[in-house]
Each structure stands twice: as C-alpha cells, then as structure tokens.
N, C-alpha and C positions, 0 to 999 in steps of 0.2 A: 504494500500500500504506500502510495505516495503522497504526497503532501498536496499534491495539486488535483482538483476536480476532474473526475474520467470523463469520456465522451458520453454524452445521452443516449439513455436508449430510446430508440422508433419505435411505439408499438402500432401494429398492423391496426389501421381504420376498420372497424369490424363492420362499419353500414355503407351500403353502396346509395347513391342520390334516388336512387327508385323506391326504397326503402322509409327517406327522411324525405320525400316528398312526393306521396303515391296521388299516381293521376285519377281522378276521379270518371268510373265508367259513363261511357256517353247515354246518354239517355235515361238515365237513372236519378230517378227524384233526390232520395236518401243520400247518393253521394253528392249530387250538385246541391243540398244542403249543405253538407259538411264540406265541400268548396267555399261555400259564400260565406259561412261561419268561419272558416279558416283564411279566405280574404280580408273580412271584417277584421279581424284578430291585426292581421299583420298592419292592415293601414292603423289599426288603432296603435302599432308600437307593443301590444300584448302576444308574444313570440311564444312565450308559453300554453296560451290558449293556442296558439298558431298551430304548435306542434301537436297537441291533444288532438286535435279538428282532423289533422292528418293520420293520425294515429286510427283516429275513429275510422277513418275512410280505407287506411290499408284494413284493419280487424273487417271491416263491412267486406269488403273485394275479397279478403281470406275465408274467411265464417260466414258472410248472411248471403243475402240472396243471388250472390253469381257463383256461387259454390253450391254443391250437394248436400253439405251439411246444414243443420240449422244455425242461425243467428244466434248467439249465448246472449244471457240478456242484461240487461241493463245497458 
C-alpha cells in the first residue's frame, strides 16, 4: 500500500436508456397517461416523479396488458 490514492474503479452501468426511459406503446391509453404524467413531472423540475411515471410504464409494457400475464396491482 502506498501513500498515494489508487486508480478508481468503473463499475459497469447496469441500465441501458430503454430501461431508464421506456417508450410508451402507441395506442394505448394507460401508457400515454403515464407519458403525460411523466412529461408533467419533468417540465415541473420533479425528476423523481419523472422517473416513477417511467417506471410505471416499463412494469405496464412488462406485466399488464401487452403481456400475457396479469397486471399486479396497485
């Protein structure tokens, strides 16, 4: 051990941008809400509701109705 600070370590980005900002299916009510709740969000400066909105929208695209499984609730 030396006296002097080692190199940092990288760690690997585990989200790819499709992930941290899932597109909302065309035509679909439920997601082009959680679009406009998630636009709202971001022009309001509230990034964290932003991200939730998105979040809601990939779980809908994964779980509810573009999938075979059911919607989990709440």
């Amino acid at each position: 051990m030396s006296g002097y600070q080692e190199k940092a370590v990288e760690l690997p980005w585990p989200y790819i941008p499709r992930d941290l900002d899932p597109e909302p299916v065309k035509g679909c009510e439920r997601c082009a809400a959680l679009a406009a709740e998630r636009s709202r969000a971001r022009d309001q400066a509230e990034f964290g509701l932003a991200v939730i909105a998105g979040m809601k929208i990939q779980e809908h695209r994964k779980f509810g109705s573009h999938n075979d499984t059911p919607e989990p609730p709440g």
